[in-house]
SERO-4910 file (N, C-alpha, C, O; in steps of 0.05 Angstrom, whole numbers):
BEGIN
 pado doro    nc1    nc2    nc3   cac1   cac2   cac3    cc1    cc2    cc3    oc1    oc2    oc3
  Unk    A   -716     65    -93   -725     69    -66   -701     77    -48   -681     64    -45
  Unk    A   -705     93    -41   -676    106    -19   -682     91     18   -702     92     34
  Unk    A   -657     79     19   -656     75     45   -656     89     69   -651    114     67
  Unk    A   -661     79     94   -664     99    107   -635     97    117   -617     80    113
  Unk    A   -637    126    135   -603    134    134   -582    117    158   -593    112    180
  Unk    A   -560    110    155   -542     89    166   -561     57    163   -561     37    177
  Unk    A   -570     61    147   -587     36    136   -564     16    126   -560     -5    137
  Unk    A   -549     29    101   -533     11     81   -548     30     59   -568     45     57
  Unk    A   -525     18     43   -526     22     11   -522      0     -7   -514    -22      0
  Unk    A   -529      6    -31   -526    -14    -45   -521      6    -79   -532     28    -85
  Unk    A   -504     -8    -92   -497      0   -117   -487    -10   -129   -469    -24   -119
  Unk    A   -491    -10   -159   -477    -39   -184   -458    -26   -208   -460    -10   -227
  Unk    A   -436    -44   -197   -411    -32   -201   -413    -40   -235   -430    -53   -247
  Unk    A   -396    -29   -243   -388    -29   -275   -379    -58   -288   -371    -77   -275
  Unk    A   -380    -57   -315   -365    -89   -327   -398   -104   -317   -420    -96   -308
  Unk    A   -381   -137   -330   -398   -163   -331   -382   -171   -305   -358   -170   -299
  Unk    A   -413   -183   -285   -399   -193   -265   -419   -213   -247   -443   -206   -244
  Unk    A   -412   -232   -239   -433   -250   -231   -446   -233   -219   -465   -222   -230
  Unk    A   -438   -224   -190   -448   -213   -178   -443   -176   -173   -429   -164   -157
  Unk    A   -457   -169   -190   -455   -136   -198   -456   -114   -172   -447    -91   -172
  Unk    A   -469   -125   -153   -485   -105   -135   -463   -114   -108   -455   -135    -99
  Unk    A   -458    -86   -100   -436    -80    -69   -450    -72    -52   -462    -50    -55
  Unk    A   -454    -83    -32   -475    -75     -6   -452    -59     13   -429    -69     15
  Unk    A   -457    -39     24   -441    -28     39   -455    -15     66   -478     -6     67
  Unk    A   -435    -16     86   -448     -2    111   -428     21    118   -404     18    115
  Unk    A   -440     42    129   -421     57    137   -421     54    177   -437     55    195
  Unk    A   -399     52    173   -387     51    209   -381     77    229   -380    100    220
  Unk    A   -378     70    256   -378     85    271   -359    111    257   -363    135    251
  Unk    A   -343     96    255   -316    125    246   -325    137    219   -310    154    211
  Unk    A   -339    134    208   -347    149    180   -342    132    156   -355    136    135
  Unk    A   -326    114    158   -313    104    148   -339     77    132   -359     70    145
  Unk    A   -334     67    104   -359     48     94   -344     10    101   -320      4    104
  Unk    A   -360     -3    102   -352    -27    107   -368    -47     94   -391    -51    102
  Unk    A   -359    -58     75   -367    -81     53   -375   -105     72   -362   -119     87
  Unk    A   -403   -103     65   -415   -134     69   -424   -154     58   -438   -171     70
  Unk    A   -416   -156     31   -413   -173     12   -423   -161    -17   -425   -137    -20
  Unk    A   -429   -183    -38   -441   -174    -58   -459   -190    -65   -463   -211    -53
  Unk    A   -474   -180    -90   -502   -193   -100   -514   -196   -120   -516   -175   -133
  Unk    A   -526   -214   -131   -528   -217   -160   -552   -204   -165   -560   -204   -189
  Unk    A   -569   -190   -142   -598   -169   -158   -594   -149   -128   -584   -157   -106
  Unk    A   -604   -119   -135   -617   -105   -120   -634   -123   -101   -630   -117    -77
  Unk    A   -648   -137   -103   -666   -147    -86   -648   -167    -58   -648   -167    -34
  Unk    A   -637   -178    -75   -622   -201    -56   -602   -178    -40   -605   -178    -16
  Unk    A   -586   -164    -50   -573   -136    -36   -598   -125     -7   -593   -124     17
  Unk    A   -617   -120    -19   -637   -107     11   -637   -139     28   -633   -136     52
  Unk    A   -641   -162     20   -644   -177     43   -617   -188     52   -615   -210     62
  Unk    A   -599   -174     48   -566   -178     60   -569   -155     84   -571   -158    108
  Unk    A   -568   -130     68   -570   -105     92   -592   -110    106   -587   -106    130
  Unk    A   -618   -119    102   -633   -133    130   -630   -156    139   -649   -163    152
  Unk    A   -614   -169    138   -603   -195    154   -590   -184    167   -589   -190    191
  Unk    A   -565   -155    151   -536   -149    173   -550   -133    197   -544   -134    220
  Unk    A   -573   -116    184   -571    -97    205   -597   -118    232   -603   -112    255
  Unk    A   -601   -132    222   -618   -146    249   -600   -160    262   -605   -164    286
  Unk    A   -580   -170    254   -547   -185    273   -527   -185    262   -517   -205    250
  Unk    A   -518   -158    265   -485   -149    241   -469   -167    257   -447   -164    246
  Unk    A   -465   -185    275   -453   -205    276   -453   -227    263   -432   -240    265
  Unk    A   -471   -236    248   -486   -261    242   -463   -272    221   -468   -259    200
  Unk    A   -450   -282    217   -424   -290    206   -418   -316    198   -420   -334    216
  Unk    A   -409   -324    172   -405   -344    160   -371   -356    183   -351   -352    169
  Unk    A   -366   -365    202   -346   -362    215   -327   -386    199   -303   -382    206
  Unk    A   -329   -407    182   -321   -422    165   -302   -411    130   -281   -416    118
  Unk    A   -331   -391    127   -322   -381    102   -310   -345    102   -297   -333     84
  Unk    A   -318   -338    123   -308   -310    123   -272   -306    113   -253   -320    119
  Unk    A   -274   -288    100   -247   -281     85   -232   -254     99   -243   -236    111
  Unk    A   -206   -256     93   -188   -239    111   -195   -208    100   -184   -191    113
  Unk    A   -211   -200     79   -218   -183     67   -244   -183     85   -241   -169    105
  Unk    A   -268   -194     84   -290   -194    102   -296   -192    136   -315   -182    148
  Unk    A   -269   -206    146   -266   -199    162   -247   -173    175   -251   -166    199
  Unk    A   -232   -163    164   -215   -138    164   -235   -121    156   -230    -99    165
  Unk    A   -259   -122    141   -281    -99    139   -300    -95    163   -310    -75    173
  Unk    A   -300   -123    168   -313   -126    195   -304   -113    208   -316    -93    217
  Unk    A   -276   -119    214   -262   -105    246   -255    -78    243   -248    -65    263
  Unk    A   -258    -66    213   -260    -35    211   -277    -26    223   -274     -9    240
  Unk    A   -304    -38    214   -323    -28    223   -337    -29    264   -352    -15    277
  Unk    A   -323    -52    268   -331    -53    303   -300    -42    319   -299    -25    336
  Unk    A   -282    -55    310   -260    -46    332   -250    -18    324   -251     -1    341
  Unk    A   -237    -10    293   -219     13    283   -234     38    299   -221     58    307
  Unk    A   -259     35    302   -262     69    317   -262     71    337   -274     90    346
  Unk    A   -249     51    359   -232     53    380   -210     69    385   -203     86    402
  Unk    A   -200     57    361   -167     65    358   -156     94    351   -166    107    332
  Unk    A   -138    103    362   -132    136    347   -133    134    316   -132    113    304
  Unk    A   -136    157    304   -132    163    278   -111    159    264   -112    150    241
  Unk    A    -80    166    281    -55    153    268    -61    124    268    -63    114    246
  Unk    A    -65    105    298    -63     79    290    -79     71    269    -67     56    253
  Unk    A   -103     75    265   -119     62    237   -113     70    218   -114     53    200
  Unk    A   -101    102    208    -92     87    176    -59     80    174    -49     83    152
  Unk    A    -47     73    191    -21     47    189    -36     24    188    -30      9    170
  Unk    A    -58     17    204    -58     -7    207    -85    -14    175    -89    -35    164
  Unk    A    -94      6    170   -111     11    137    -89      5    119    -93    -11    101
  Unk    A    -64     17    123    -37     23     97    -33    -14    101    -35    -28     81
  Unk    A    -27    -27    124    -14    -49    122    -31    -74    118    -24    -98    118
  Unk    A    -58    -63    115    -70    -83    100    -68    -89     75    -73   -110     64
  Unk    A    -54    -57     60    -51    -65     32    -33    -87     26    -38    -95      3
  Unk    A    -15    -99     36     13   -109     39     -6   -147     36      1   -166     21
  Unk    A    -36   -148     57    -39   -168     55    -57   -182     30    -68   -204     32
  Unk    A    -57   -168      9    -72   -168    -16    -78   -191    -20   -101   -199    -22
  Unk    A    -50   -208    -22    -49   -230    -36    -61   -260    -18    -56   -284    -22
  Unk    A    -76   -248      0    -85   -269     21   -116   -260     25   -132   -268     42
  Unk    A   -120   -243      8   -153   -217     19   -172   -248     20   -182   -256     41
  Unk    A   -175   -261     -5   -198   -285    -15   -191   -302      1   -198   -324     -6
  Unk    A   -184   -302     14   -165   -337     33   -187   -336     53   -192   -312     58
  Unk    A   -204   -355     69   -215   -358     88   -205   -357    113   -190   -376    115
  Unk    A   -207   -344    135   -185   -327    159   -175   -356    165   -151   -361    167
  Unk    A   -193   -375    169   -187   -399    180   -162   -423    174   -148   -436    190
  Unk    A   -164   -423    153   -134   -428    139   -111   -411    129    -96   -419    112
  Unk    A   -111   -387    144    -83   -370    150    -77   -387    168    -92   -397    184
  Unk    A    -45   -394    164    -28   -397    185     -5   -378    195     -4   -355    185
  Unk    A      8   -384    209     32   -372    215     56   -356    201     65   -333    203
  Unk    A     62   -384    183     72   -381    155     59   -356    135     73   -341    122
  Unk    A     35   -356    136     20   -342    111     33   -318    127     57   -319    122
  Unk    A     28   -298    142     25   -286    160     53   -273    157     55   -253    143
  Unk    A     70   -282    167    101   -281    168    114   -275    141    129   -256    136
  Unk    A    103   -299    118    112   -289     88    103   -259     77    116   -248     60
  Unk    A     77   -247     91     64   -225     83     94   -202     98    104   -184     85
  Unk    A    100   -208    117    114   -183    134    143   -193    110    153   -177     93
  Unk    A    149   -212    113    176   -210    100    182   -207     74    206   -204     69
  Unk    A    163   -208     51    167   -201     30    146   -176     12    141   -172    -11
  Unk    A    139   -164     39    134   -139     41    156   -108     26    150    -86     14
  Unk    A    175   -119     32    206   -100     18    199    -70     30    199    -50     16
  Unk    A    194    -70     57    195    -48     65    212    -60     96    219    -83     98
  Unk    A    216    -37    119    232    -31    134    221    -33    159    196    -31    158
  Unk    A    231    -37    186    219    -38    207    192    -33    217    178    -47    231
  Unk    A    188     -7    206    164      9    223    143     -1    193    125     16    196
  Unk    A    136    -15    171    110    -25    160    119    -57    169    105    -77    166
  Unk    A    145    -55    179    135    -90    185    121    -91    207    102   -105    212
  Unk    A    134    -72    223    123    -64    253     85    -55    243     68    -56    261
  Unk    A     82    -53    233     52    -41    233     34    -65    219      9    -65    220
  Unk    A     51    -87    203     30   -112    192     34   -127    211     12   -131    222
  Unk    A     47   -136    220     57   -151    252     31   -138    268     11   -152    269
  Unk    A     31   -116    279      0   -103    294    -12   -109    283    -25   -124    298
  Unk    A    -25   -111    257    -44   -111    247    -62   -138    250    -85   -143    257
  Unk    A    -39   -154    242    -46   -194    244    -52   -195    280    -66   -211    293
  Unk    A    -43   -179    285    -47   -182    319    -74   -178    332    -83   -191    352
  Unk    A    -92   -151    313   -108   -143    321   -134   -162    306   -155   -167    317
  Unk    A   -125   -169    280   -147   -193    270   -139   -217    283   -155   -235    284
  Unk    A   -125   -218    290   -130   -251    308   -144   -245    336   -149   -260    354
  Unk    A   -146   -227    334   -152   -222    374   -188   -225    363   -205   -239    374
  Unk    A   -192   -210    344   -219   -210    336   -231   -226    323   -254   -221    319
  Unk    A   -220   -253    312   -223   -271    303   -223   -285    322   -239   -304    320
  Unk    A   -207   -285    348   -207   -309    371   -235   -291    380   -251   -307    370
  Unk    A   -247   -276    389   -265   -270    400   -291   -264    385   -307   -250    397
  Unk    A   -297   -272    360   -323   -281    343   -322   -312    337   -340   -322    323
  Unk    A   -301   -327    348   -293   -359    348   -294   -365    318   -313   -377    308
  Unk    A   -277   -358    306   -268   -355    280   -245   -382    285   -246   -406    279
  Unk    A   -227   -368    296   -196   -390    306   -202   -393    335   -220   -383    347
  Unk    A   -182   -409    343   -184   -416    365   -154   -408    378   -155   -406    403
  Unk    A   -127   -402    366   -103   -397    367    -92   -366    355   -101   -352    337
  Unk    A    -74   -364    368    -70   -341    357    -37   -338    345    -17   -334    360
  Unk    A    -35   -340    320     -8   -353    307      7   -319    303     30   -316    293
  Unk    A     -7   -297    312      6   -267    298     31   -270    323     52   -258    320
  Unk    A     26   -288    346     50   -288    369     78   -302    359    101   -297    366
  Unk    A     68   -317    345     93   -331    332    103   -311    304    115   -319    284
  Unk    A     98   -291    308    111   -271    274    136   -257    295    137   -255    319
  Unk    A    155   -249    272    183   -235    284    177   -208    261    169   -212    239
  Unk    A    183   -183    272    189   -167    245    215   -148    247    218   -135    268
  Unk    A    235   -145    228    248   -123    237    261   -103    255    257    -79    250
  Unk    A    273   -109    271    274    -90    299    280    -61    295    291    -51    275
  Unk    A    270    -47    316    280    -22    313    301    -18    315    312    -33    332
  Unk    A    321      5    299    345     10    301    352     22    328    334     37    337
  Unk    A    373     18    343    378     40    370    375     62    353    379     64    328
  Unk    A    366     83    374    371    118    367    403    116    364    422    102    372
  Unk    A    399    137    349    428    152    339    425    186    352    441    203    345
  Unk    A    402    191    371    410    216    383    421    216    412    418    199    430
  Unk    A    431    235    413    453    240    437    441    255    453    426    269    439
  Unk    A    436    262    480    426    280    495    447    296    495    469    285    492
  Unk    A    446    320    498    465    346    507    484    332    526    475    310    531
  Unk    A    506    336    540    527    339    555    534    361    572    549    378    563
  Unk    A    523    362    597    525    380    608    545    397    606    535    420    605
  Unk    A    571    398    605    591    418    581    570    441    562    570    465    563
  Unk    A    551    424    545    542    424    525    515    450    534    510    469    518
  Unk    A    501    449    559    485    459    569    490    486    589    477    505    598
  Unk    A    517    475    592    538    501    614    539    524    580    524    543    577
  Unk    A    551    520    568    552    534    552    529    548    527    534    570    517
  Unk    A    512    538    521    484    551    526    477    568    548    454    576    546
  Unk    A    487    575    568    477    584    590    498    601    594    499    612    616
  Unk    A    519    607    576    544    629    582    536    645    554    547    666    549
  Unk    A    509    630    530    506    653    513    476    663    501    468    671    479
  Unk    A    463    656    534    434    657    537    420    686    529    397    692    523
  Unk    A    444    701    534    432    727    519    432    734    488    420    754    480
  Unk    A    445    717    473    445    722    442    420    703    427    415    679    427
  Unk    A    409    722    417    380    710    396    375    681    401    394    665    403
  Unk    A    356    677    402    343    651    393    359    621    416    355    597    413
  Unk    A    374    632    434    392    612    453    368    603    468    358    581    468
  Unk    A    358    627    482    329    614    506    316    599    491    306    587    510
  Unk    A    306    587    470    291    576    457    291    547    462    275    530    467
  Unk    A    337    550    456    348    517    451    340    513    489    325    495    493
  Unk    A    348    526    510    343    524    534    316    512    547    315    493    562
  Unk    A    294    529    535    264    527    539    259    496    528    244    485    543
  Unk    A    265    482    512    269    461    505    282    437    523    270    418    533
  Unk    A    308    445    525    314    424    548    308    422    569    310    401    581
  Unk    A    295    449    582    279    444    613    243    433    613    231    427    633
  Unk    A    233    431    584    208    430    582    204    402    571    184    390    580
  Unk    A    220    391    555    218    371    542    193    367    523    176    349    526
  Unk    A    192    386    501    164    393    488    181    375    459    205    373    459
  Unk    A    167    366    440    173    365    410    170    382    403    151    393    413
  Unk    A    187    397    379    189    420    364    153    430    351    146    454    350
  Unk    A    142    417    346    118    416    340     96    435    366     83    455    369
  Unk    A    105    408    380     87    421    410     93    451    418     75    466    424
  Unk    A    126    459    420    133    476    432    125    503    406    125    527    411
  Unk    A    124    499    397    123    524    368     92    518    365     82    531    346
  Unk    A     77    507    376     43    510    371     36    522    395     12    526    397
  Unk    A     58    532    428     45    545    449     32    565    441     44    579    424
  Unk    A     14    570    446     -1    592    444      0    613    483      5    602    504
  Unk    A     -6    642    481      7    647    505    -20    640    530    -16    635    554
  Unk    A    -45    640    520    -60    628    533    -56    596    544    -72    584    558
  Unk    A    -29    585    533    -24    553    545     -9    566    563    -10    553    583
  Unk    A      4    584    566     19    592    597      7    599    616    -10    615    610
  Unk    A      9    591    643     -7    595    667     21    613    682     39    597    685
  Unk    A     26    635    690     50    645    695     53    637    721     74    625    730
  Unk    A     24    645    739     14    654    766     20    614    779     32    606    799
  Unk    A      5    597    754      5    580    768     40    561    751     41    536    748
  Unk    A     51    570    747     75    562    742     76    538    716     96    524    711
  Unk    A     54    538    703     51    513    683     40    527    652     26    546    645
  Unk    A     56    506    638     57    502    601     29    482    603     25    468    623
  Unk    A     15    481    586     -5    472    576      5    456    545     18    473    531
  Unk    A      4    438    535     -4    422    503      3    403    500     -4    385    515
  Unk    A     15    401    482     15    371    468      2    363    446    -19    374    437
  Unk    A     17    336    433     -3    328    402     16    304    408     32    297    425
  Unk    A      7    293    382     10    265    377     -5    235    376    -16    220    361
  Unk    A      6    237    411    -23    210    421    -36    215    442    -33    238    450
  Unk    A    -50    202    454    -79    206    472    -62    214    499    -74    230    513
  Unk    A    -38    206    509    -24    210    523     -9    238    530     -8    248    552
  Unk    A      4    251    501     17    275    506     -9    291    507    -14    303    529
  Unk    A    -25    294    488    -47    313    484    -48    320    511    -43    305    531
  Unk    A    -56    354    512    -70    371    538    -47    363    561    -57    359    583
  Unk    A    -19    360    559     -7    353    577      1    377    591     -4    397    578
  Unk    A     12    382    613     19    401    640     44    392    642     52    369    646
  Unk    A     60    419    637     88    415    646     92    434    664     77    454    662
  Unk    A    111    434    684    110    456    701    136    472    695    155    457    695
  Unk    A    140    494    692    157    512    682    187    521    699    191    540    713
  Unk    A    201    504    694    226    497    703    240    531    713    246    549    697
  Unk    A    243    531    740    252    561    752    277    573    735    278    597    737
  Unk    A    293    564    723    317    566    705    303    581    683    315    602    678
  Unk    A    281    577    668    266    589    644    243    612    642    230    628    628
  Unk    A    249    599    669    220    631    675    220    654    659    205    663    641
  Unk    A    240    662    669    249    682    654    247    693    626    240    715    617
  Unk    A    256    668    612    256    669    578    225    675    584    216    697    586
  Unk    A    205    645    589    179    653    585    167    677    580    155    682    559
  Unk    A    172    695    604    163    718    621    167    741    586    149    750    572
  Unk    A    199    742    585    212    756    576    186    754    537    177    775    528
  Unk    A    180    730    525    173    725    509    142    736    500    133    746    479
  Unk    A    126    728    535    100    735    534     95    768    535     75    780    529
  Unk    A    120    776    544    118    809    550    103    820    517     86    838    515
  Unk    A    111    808    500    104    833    466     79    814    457     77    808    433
  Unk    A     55    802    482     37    793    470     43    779    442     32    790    423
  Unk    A     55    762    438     62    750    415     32    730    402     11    726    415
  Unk    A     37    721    376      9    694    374     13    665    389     -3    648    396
  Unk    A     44    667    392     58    636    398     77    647    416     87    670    412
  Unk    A     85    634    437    101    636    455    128    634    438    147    650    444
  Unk    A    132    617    417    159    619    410    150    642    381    132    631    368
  Unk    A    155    662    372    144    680    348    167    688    341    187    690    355
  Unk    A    162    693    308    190    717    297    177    733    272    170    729    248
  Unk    A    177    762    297    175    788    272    143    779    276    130    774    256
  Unk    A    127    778    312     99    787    315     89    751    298     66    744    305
  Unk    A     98    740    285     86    723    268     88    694    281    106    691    298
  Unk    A     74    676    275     84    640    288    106    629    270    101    633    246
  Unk    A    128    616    275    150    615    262    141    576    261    132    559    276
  Unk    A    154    578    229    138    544    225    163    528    227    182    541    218
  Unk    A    170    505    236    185    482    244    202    487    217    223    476    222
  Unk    A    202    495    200    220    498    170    245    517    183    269    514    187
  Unk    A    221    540    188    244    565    192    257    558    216    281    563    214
  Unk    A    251    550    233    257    549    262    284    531    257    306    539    264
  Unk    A    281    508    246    310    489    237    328    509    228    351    511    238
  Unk    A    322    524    212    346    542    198    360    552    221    384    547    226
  Unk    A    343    567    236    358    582    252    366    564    274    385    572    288
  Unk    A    355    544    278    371    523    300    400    510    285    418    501    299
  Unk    A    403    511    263    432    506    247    444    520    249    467    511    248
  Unk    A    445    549    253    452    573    252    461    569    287    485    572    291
  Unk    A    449    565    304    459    563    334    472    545    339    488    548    357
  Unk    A    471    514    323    489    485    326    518    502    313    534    508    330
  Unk    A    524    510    281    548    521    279    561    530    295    584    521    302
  Unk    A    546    554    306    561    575    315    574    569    351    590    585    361
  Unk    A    564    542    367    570    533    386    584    514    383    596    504    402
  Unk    A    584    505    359    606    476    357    593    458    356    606    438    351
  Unk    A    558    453    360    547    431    377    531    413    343    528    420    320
  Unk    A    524    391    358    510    379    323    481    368    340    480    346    351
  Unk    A    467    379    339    447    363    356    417    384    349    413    408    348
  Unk    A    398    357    346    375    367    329    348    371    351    341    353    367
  Unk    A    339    387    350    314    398    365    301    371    384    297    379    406
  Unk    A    295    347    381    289    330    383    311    309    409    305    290    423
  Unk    A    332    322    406    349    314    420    353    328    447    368    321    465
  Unk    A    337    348    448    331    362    476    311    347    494    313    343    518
  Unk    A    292    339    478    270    324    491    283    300    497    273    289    517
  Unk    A    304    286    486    324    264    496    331    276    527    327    266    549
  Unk    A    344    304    521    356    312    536    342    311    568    352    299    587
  Unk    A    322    322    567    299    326    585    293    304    599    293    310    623
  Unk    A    288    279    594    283    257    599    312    246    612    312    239    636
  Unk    A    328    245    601    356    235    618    367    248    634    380    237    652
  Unk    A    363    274    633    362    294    663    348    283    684    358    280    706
  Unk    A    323    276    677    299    280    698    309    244    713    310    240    738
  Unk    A    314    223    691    317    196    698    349    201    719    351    193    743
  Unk    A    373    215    702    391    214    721    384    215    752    388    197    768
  Unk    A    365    249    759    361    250    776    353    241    794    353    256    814
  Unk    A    340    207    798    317    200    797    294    203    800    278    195    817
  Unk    A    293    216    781    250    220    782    236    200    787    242    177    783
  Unk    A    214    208    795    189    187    791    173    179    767    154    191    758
  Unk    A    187    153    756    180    147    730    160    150    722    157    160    699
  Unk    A    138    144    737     99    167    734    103    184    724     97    189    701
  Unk    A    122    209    752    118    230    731    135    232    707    124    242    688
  Unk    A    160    224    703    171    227    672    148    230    658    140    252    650
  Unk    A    132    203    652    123    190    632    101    210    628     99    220    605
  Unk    A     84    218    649     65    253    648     85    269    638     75    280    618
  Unk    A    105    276    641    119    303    629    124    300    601    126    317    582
  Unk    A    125    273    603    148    269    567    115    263    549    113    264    524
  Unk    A     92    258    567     73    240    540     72    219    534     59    214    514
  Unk    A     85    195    549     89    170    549     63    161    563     45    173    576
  Unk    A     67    134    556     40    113    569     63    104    576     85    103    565
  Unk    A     52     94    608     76     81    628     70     44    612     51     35    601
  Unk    A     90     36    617     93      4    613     73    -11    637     60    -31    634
  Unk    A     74      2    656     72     -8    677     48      3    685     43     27    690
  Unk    A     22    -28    688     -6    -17    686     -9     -6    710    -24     14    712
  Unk    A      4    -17    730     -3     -4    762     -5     24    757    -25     38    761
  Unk    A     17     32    746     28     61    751     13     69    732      5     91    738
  Unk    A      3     62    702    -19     84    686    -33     86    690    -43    109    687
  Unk    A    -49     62    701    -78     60    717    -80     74    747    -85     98    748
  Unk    A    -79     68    756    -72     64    790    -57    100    801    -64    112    821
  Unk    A    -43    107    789    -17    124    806    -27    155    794    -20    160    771
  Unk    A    -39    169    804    -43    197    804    -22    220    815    -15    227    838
  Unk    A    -16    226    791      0    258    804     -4    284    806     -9    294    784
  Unk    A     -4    299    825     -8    321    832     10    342    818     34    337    814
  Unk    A     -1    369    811     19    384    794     55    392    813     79    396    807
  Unk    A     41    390    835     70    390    851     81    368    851    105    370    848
  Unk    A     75    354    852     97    329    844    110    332    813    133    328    804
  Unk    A     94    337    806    114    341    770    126    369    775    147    371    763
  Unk    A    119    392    789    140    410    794    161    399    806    183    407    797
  Unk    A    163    383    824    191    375    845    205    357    829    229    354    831
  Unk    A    187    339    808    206    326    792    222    343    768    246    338    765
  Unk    A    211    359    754    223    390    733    249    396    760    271    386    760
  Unk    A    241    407    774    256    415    792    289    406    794    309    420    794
  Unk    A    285    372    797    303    362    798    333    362    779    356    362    789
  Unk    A    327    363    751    342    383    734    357    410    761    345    425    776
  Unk    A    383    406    758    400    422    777    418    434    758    426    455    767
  Unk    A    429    428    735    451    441    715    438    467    704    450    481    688
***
């Protein structure tokens, strides 16, 4: 008998096994979410009609960190961007050895032993640390626990950066050899503050010439579709770039030049100026310009793609494209 569709499924896995049959639901994000198993086809259909008449309805005693992490795939993960769920998918693998454990007797300890004998490095300790954060929040709010012990975990700190922003020395001189190949590029960078990615995916329809603004962004929900306003120092390059109808505002030889090639030739411009400093370190650059000056940390955080810290100001504080022009502006070197 075929179910009807976002019904559930049911199917009987391979081998001798008490319970042979995997009931599954598929969730908002596409994604399937295990709602237990079953020792007949039959008992399987009156699981998927119990879940789907109150997919809440929950053993809150016996539920397991595996059952419930399917759970919270299935109601919270398609909230979340696409990068954050599969880190926070990858760092469930890490909690294997706790999947059968009932959420209720995790402690602190359990929790903490998972991040530290993990044998990986900041950023997956950093992402099982979120993860315990986000099942306890959902576990305090189906009254699973009553506490929330992921506050008491430590993981790894991030290392300080090891990048340097340019030195204005560093930017005077870019600007004494703005006419030799591929220089406006390193320039167009430090007045725009784009990632190498962003800035090499402009397309010339993201330029507004008339209205003085760059269009893009990627990454997170924040940079995406971002508005930069086109720093009067670069105009020019822009102008000069869009003139041969190119595919990409940054192009070489009519063609889109991919972040591979583009490094080469950015090594090729670090030699030949003396300078050691990697594409990425402009957008440093950009940001400590704009902060020297003092900008209005709103707008930084609009120019750069940041989510402000500060709810007043992400929520609350609207900027006008002239205000992020007068803040670009501010850059004077």
């Amino acid at each position: 008998m075929k179910l009807p569709n976002k019904y559930g499924s049911i199917s009987k896995l391979s081998g001798k096994r008490r319970r042979p049959y995997i009931v599954r639901k598929t969730d908002e994000g596409g994604g399937c979410a295990i709602i237990g198993y079953a020792a007949s086809r039959e008992e399987g259909l009156a699981m998927l009609a119990a879940y789907n008449a109150n997919p809440w309805d929950i053993d809150k005693v016996k539920i397991t960190l595996q059952e419930l992490f399917d759970l919270w795939q299935e109601k919270k993960a398609p909230k979340l961007g696409k990068s954050n769920q599969s880190s926070l998918k990858s760092a469930f693998k890490y909690c294997a050895p706790l999947s059968s454990m009932p959420y209720r007797q995790i402690k602190a300890y359990h929790m903490q032993d998972i991040i530290d004998s993990c044998g990986k490095g900041y950023s997956t300790q950093g992402a099982i640390k979120n993860l315990w954060g986000h099942l306890d929040k959902f576990a305090l709010e189906l009254d699973i626990s009553s506490c929330r012990y992921s506050d008491l975990l430590s993981s790894e700190p991030i290392p300080p950066t090891s990048r340097l922003p340019f030195t204005n020395e560093e930017i005077a001189r870019l600007w004494k050899h703005q006419v030799e190949e591929w220089i406006d590029t390193v320039l167009i960078f430090i007045y725009s503050g784009w990632r190498i990615s962003e800035l090499l995916a402009l397309r010339p329809e993201d330029i507004d010439l008339e209205a003085g603004t760059m269009k893009g962004g990627t990454k997170t929900k924040a940079g995406k579709g971002r508005i930069v306003p086109i720093h009067p120092k670069i105009k020019g390059f822009i102008e000069a770039r869009l003139a041969s109808n190119p595919p990409r505002l940054i192009s070489q030889n009519g063609k889109p030049i991919s972040t591979t090639a583009y490094r080469a030739i950015w090594a090729e411009i670090m030699g030949k100026l003396e300078m050691q400093h990697t594409p990425h370190e402009c957008r440093h650059t950009f940001e400590t310009l704009l902060d020297a000056a003092g900008g209005n940390r709103r707008c930084i955080d609009l120019l750069m793609g940041h989510t402000s810290k500060d709810t007043g100001n992400r929520v609350y504080n609207h900027k006008t494209i002239e205000e992020l022009r007068a803040t670009v502006e501010l850059i004077s070197i």
